[in-house]
C-alpha positions, 0 to 999 in steps of 0.5 A: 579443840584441846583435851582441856578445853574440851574438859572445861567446855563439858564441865560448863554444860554440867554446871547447868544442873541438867542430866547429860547422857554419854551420847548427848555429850559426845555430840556437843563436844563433837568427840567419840563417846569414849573421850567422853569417859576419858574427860570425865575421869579427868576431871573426876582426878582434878576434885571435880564431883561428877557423878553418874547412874545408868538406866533411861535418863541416865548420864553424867550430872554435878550434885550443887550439893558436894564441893571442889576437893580444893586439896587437888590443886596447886600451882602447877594446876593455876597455870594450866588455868592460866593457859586455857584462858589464853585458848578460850581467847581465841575460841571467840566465845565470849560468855564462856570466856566470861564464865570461865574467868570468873571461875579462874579467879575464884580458884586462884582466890582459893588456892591463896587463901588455903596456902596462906592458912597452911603457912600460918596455922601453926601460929598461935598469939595470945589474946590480950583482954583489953585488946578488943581489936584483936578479939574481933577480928579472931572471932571473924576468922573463927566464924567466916565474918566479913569486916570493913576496916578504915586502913591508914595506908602508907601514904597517909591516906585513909581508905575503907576496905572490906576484908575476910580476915584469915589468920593473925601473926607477928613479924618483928614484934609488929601485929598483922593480920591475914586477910582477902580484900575485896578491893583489891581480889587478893590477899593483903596483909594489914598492920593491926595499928593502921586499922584505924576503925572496923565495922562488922558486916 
């Protein structure tokens, strides 16, 4: 197996919240104790909190309670994702390829979502205080809420859609805001005057 998937395939058995010695690593992915070291500063490198402590019972281990540092990633990182999906394909390893999509797609999601918030944040519109739409939705994005919409679509059909909304802008005097849809698993824009109802989730 490749360098990658074998990154992957160690970083999936420290995400079982177990203690993985040097030696026990070395053995499940069938390499020298020393890639071990290699895959670990690789991943370490890629935002990954792997941490470690020595002594009997010791090893490599993944605190739930840190976080992916999302600033590592970049396209060029989505891509290599992309590739090892390909690879996993191929291993016939049905779960881990299901894990390993799920994963995929959560960084992808991520990845767009903070893109989208670097092109926008500089961007600053004025609350109106009659506009209670708008309000709303600000306030989802100031605290993480989710909304469902009933969106007027393009073809004059009505559909409801649950969004996070994540900024608000104005192109040709016409309002949108930035939002990931769970119907669709991307990021959508939506017209401010097509969302013709809101419920807050």
């Amino acid at each position: 197996m490749s360098k990658i998937t074998n990154c992957f395939l160690m970083l999936e058995l420290l995400n079982s919240g177990r203690v993985y010695s040097v030696n026990e690593l070395s053995k499940e992915l069938g390499v020298t104790e020393r890639m071990v070291r290699y895959y670990k500063e690789q991943l370490e490198l890629s935002g990954y909190p792997i941490e470690s402590f020595k002594g009997p019972g010791g090893g490599y281990f993944i605190n739930k309670n840190s976080s992916i540092n999302i600033n590592f990633f970049n396209k060029y990182d989505l891509e290599v994702l992309d590739r090892v999906k390909e690879e996993l394909t191929n291993m016939c390893n049905a779960d881990l390829e299901k894990k390993y999509n799920l994963l995929n797609r959560k960084l992808h999601s991520i990845y767009n979502i903070n893109k989208v918030i670097s092109e926008y944040k500089t961007l600053n519109l004025t609350v109106h205080e009659n506009d209670e739409k708008l309000k709303v939705l600000n306030d989802c994005i100031k605290n993480k809420k989710r909304i469902i919409i009933s969106y007027l679509g393009a073809n004059g059909e009505i559909t409801k859609r649950e969004i996070i909304p994540i900024s608000v802008f104005q192109f040709e005097n016409i309002t949108y805001v930035t939002a990931f849809c769970k119907l669709r698993g991307a990021i959508r824009h939506f017209s401010l005057s097509e969302i013709v109802d809101y419920n807050i989730r």
